[in-house]
C-alpha positions in Angstrom: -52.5 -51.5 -15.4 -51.5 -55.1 -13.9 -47.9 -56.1 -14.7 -48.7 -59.7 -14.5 -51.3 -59.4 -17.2 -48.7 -57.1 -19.4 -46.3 -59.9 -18.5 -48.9 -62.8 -19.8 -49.5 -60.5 -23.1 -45.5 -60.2 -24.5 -45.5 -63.9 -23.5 -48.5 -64.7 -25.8 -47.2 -62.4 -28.4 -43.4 -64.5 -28.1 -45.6 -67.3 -28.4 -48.0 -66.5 -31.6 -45.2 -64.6 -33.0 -46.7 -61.2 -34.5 -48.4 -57.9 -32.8 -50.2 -55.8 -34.8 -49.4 -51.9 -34.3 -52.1 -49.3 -34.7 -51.7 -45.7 -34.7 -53.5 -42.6 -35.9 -52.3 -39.5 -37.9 -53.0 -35.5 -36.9 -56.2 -36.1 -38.7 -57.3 -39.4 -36.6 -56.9 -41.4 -40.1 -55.8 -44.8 -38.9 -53.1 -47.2 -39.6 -51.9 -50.9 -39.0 -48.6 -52.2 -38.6 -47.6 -55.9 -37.9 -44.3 -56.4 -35.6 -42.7 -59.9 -35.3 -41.3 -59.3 -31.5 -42.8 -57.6 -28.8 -40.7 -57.6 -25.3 -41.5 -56.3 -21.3 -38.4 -53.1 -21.3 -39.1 -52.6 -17.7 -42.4 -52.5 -15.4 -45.1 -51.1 -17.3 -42.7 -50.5 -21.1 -42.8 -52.6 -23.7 -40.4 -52.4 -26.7 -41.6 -53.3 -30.4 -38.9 -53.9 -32.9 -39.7 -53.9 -36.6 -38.8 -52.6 -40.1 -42.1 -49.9 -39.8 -43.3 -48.2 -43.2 -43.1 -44.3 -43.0 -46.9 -44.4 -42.3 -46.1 -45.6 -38.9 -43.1 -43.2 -38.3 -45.1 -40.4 -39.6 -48.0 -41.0 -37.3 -46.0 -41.0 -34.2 -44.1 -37.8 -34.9 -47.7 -36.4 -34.3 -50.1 -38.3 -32.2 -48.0 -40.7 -29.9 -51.1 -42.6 -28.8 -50.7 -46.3 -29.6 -52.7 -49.8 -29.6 -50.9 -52.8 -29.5 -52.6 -56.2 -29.9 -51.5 -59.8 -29.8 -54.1 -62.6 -30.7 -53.8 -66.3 -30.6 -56.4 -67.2 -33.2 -56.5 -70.9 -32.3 -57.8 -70.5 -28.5 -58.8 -66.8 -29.1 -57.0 -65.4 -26.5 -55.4 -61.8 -26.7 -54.8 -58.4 -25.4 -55.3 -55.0 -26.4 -52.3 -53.0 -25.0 -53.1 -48.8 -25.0 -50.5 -46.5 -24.2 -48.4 -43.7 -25.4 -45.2 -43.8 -27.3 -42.1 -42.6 -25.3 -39.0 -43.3 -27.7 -37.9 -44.3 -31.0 -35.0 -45.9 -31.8 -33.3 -46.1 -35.0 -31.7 -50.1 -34.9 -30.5 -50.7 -38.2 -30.7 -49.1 -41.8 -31.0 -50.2 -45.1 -30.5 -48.0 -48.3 -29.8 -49.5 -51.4 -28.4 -52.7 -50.3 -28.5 -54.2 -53.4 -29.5 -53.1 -57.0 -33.0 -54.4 -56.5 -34.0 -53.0 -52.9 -32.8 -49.5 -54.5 -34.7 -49.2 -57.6 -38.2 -50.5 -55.4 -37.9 -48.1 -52.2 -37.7 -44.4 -52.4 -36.4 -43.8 -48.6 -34.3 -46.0 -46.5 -35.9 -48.9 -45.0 -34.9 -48.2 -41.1 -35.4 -50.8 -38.2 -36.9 -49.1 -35.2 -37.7 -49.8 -31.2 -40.4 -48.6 -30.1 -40.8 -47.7 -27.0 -44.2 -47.6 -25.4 -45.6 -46.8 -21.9 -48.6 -48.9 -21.6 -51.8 -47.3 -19.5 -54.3 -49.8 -20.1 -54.5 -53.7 -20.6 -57.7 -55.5 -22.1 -58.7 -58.6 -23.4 -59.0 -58.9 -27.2 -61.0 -61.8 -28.7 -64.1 -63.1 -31.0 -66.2 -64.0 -28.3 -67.8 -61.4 -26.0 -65.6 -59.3 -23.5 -65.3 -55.7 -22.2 -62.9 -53.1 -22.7 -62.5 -52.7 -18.7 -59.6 -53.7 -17.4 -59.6 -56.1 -15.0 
């Protein structure tokens, strides 16, 4: 994995301002999460803050391999980011805020880090491209 090009990928993410998360329970059933901030922890870490649904949560208490991708739709320019998640960290916590966040969610709403060791970098676009990294 090429830390410029990890570099290069939270700075398009920054840029386009989303990442979409995509794990996989026991069973390989997949799922897709969307993040607003994606940042470089240290060389080769990224961290991944967001208000994940307990789909996402779930998933990673039993397969900790993760996809990461950031897109710029207008140039179609992206990365795929694959790697394994390392830690979770509870940031914030909502339960019953107000009257109307209780009576529509059945669990707390929890803020979370992610924390994810990324093995492989790879473009991700429309227009032809391999899965090699470069």
């Amino acid at each position: 994995m090429k830390t410029a090009t990890l570099e290069t990928a939270v700075e398009l993410a920054n840029k386009v301002g989303y990442v979409f998360v995509s794990t996989a329970d026991a069973n390989n059933w997949p799922h897709v999460a969307v993040a607003r901030t994606m940042a470089l922890k240290e060389p080769g870490r990224i961290e991944v803050n967001e208000w994940f649904c307990p789909g996402t949560m779930s998933n990673l208490q039993t397969n900790s391999h993760v996809s990461v991708v950031v897109w710029d739709a207008k140039t179609d320019t992206g990365y795929q980011l694959l790697g394994d998640m390392e830690h979770v960290i509870d940031i914030g916590m909502i339960d019953g805020y107000t009257p109307d966040m209780k009576s529509k969610f059945l669990l707390p709403q929890i803020k979370s880090q992610l924390i994810i060791r990324v093995n492989k970098v790879t473009d991700f676009k429309r227009a032809p491209h391999t899965d090699v990294e470069e």
